[in-house]
C-alpha positions in Angstrom: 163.5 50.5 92.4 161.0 53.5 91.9 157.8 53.3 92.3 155.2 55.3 90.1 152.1 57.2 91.9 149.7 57.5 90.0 145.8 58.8 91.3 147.3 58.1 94.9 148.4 54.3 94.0 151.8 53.1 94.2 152.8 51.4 90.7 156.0 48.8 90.2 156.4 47.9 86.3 156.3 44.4 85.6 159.6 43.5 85.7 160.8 45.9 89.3 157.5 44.2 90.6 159.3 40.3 90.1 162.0 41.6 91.3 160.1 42.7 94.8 158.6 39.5 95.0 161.4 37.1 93.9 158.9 35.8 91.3 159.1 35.2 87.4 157.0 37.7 85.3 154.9 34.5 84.2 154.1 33.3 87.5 153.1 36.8 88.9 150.5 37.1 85.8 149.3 34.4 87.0 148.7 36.5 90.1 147.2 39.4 88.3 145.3 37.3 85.8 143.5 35.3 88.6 143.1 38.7 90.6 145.0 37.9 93.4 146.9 41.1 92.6 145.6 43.8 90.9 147.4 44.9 88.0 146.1 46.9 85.3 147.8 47.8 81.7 148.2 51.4 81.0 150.2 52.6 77.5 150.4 48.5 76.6 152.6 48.1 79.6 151.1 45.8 83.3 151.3 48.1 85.9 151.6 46.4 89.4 149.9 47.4 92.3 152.3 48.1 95.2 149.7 47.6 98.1 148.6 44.8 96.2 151.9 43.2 96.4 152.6 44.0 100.3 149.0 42.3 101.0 149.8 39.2 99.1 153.1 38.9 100.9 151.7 39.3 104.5 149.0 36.7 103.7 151.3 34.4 102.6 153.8 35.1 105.5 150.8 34.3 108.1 149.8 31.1 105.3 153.0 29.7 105.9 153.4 30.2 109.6 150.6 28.4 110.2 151.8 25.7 108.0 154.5 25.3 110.6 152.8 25.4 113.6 150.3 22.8 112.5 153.0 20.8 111.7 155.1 21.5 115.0 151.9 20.9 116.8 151.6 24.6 118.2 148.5 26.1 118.8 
């Protein structure tokens, strides 16, 4: 997977950005489209913001440890 740099931002295309996140192109413009991740289009192509991607994942890593804690009871 490569990524693109473009002014100092790290780029996935739409489809090597599913593929990072396991996710179906729809779902993930779902994502971009509600600005949850930034995307942009750039020569009629999405361009997926890599940081973007990394900070949605970590949220939803801590999102769903808590899930299981609450439910385990731990504080």
């Amino acid at each position: 997977m490569k990524t693109l740099i473009i002014d100092g931002r790290r780029w996935f295309s739409l489809a090597e950005a599913t593929q990072y996140v396991s996710l179906s192109d729809k779902t993930l413009m779902k994502y971009v489209r509600s600005g949850v991740i930034y995307g942009t289009r750039k020569g009629g192509k999405w361009l997926i913001d890599r940081t973007s991607l990394d900070t949605w994942l970590e949220e939803d890593k801590i999102k769903l440890l808590n899930l299981i804690n609450r439910k385990r009871g731990v504080r």
